[in-house]
N, C-alpha and C positions, 0 to 999 in steps of 0.2 A: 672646389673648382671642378671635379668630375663632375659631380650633378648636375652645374652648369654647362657642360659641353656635353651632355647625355640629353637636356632640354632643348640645346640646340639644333643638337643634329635631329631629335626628334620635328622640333617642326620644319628643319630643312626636309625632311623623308614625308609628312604631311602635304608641304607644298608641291613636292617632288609629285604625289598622288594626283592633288588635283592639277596640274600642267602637261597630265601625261592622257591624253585623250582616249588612248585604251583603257584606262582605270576612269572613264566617267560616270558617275556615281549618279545613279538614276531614282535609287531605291534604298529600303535600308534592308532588303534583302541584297542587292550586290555585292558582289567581291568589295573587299575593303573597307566596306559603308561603317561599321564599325570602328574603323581606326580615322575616321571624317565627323561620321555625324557627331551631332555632343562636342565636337571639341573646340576651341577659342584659335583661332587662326589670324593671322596675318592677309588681310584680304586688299586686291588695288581697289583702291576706292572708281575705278571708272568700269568693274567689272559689277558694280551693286546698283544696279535700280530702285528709285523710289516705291514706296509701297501702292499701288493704287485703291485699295481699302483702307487707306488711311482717313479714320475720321476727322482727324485734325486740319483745320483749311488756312491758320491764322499761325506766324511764328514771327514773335517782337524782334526786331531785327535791332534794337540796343542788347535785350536780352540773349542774343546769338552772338554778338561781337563779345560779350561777357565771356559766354561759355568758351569761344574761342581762344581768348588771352589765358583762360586757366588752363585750356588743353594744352597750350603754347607751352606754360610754365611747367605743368605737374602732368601731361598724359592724359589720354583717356584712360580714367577708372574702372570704370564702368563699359563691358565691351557690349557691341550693338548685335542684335540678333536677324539671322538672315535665313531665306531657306533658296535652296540650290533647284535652282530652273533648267538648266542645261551645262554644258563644257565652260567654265570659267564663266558663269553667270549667276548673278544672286539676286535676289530682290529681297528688300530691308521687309521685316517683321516689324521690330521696333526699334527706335533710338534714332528715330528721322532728326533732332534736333543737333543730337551728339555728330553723327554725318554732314550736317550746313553747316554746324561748323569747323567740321574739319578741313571740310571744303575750300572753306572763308583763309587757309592760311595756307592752303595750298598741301596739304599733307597729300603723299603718295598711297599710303594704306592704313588699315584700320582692326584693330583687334574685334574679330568678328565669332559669332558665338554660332556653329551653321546645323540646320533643321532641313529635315526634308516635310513638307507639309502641300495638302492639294490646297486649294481655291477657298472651297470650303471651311478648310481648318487655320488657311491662311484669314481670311475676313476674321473668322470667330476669334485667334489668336491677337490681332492688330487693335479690334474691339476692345475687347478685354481686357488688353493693356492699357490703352488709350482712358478706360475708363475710369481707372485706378488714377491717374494721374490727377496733382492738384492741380496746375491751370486752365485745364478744358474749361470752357465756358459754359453754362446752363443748356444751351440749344446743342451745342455739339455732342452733350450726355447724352441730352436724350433723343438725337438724332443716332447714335450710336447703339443705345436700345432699341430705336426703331429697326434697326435694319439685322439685330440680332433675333428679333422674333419675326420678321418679315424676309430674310435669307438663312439664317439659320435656324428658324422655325422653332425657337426657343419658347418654350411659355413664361410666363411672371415667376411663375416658381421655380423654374430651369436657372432661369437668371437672375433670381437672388442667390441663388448655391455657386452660382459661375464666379459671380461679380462680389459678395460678401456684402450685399445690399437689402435691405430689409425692402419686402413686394410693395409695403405704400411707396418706401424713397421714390421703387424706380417707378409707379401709379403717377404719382407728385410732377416727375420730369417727365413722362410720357403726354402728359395733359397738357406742356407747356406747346407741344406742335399744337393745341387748337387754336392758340393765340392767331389772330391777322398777322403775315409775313412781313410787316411794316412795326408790329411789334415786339416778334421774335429777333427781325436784325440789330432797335435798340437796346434787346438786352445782348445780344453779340458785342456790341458795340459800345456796354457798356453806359449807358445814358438812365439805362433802370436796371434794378436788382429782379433775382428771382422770386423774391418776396410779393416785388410790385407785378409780377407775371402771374404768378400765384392766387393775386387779389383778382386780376381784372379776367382772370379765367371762367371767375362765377358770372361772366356777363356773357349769354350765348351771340348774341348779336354782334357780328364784328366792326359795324359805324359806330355802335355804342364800346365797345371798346377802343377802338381809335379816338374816340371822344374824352375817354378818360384817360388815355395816355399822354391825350396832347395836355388835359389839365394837369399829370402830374410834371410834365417837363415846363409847362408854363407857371404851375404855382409851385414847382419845386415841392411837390407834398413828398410827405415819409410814405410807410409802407402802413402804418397806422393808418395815418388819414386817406390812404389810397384803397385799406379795407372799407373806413367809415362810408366814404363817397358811393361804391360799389352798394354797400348795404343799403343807401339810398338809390337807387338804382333801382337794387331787385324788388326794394317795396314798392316804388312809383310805377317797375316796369315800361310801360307808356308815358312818358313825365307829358302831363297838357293840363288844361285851363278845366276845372268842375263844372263840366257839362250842366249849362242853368240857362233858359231863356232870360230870366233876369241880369245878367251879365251883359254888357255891350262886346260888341264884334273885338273890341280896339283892347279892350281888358283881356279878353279872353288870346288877344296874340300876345301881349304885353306880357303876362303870364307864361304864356310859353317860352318864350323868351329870359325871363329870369329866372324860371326856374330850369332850365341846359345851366345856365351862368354859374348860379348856386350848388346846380346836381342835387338838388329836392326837389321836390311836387310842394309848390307855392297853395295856399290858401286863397281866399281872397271873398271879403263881403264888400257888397255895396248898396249902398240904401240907395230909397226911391229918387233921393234929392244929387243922387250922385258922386255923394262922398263916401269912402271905403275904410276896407282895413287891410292888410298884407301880411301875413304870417307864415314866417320862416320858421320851420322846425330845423330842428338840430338835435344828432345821439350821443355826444359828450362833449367833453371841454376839446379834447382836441379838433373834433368836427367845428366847435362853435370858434375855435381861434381862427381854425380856417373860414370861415364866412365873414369873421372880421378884416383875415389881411387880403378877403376878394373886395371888400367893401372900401378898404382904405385904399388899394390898388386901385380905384375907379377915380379917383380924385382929379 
């Protein structure tokens, strides 16, 4: 029972610190900053500000009502981390989720964990964390990389040591910004994998990747058949008709035309009497099922 009223009065004398504006705690060399910084506090939730280096832009609002009812029932566990800006001021480091929902049930304060950090160590700190995380989405990691070697002037190799990342992972997610913005928000969004982002990255041309994104959303192709497609791509390069004055005008659109459709470079002979042949290649069984369910989808 003493140790409990020995804990108490402890962070009653904590709180006492930060409410007393002659003891405001600027630095971790100030008076006091030692019996502040590092420690787990009771903080109002309307004196913490959102992070504004927060990578995270997206938060499932069934999944925050979740987290809400267990904070309801059992507490926060886990306390959120903040660093102190001025006189009864914080701004959240991490644990933006754990704070919406605290918010959501109307809680008055929060078991805060408080840091003194600049600008600088605040971004890199927020980063960092954020990255570790399992639901960030593909764009947000590596939008997150992006801005730790573009603000914090980190190299590949700084920030595999930071993040516990091997330099191809974050090589992998840094190549997904080349994708077209139109393709990066359907993997945000969830409509392709990082797999299928991954495929269509080996296409420099961004109408030709828009091209094949729209084939994978419209032929529902895998991440297999989304490589095979690309591979025909980079061999055709230019997909058109075999430059031949024996060819007619109308062959040689026709041709271009089905082969965008197929995503091969079409063949095509035709004899002097004007009857032909049309040959579709295909690089395996998977590529060749997909040629059959565009073919049966034409019906």
């Amino acid at each position: 029972m003493a140790k409990a009223t020995k804990k108490q009065a402890l962070g009653r004398g904590l709180s006492a610190l930060l409410q007393d504006p002659s003891n405001d705690i600027k630095s971790i060399r100030d008076k006091n900053a030692d019996k502040v910084i590092g420690s787990i506090i009771e903080l109002n939730i309307t004196a913490i500000e959102l992070n504004p280096f927060q990578p995270r832009t997206k938060f499932n609002t069934e999944s925050l009502h979740e987290l809400a009812s267990s904070i309801k029932e059992l507490g926060i566990i886990q306390p959120i981390t903040v660093r102190k800006t001025g006189f009864n001021k914080y701004q959240l480091v991490s644990g933006e989720r754990r704070l919406r929902a605290s918010k959501l049930i109307d809680l008055e304060t929060i078991p805060s964990y408080i840091r003194i950090a600049n600008d600088q160590e605040m971004l890199e700190m927020a980063l960092v964390e954020n990255i570790q995380r399992q639901d960030l989405d593909a764009i947000e990691i590596a939008l997150s990389y992006q801005r730790l070697i573009e603000d914090i002037k980190l190299t590949q190799e700084q920030m595999s040591a930071r993040v516990g990342k091997k330099r191809s992972t974050i090589s992998n997610y840094l190549r997904l910004l080349k994708l077209d913005p139109i393709i990066q928000t359907g993997m945000r969004d969830g409509f392709i994998s990082m797999g299928h982002g991954r495929a269509i990255i080996n296409i420099e041309n961004k109408k030709e990747q828009l091209d094949i994104y729209e084939k994978i959303l419209s032929q529902k192709l895998s991440v297999r058949q989304t490589e095979q497609l690309v591979k025909g791509y980079k061999e055709t390069k230019i997909i058109s008709a075999p430059p031949s004055e024996d060819i007619p005008n109308y062959i040689k659109i026709g041709v271009t035309a089905i082969s965008e459709y197929f995503g091969h470079k079409i063949n095509v002979k035709v004899s002097k009497k004007g009857s032909g042949k049309i040959t579709i290649p295909f690089h395996s069984e998977e590529d060749f099922n997909r040629i059959l369910k565009l073919v049966k989808s034409a019906k």
